[in-house]
N, C-alpha and C positions, 0 to 999 in steps of 0.2 A: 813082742807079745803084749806088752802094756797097752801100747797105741792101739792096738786090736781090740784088745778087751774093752775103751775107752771107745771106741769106733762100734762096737756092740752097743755098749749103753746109750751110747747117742741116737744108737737105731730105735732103740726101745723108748728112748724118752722121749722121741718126734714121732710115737704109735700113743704114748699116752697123749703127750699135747695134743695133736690132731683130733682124738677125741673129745677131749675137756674143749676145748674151739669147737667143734661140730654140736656138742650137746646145749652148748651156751648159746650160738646163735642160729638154731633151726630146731625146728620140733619134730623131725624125719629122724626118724629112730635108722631107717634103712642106708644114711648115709654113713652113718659109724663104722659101720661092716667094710664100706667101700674097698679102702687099701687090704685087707684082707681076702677080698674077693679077686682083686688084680693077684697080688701075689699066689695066691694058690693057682691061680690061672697060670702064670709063669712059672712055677713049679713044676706045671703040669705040662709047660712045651719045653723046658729045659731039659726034663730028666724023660722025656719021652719022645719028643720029634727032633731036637737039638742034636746034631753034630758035626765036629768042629770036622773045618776042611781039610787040618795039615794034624798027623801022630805031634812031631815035637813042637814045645813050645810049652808059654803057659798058662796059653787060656783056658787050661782045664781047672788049675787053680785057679785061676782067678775066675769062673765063671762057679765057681767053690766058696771060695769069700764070699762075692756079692751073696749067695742065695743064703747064705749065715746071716749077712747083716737082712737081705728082707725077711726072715724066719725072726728077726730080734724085732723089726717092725710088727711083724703079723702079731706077734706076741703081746707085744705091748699095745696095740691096736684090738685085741679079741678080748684081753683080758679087763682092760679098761673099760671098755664098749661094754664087755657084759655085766661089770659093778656096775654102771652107769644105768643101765635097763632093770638092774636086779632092783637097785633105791629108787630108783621112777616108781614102779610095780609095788613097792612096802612103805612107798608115802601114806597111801590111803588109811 
């Protein structure tokens, strides 16, 4: 359970770095969103057109995990991105 938790954070702190890197060198506010905009798309074909070929096994779980760790990226990817746009916006 530790390594998980650890494997979380990591998701979430390669959602904030990707931000801080996209806002340092590009002035496209719309590429900060990017990974947020994939992952809700895969959300959207995982839990809706996705199913597995065979009952046992356990790619259920595991296709469980992964959307955990991209939910720790979007997170840290949305939430990042929007401090980043909010202090752009109250430089002025």
């Amino acid at each position: 359970m530790d390594r998980f938790i650890l494997i979380i954070l990591v998701a979430l702190a390669i959602g904030i770095f990707y931000s801080y890197i996209i806002n340092k060198f590009s002035n496209h506010k719309i590429l900060l969103f990017i990974p947020t905009i994939i992952g809700t798309l895969w959300f959207i074909y995982i839990f809706t057109l996705y199913t597995p070929k065979q009952v046992g096994g356990f790619e259920d779980l595991a296709i469980v995990i992964v959307a955990m760790m991209v939910f720790a990226l979007m997170v840290g990817n949305i939430v990042s991105s929007l401090l980043i746009v909010y202090k752009g916006r109250n430089k002025d």
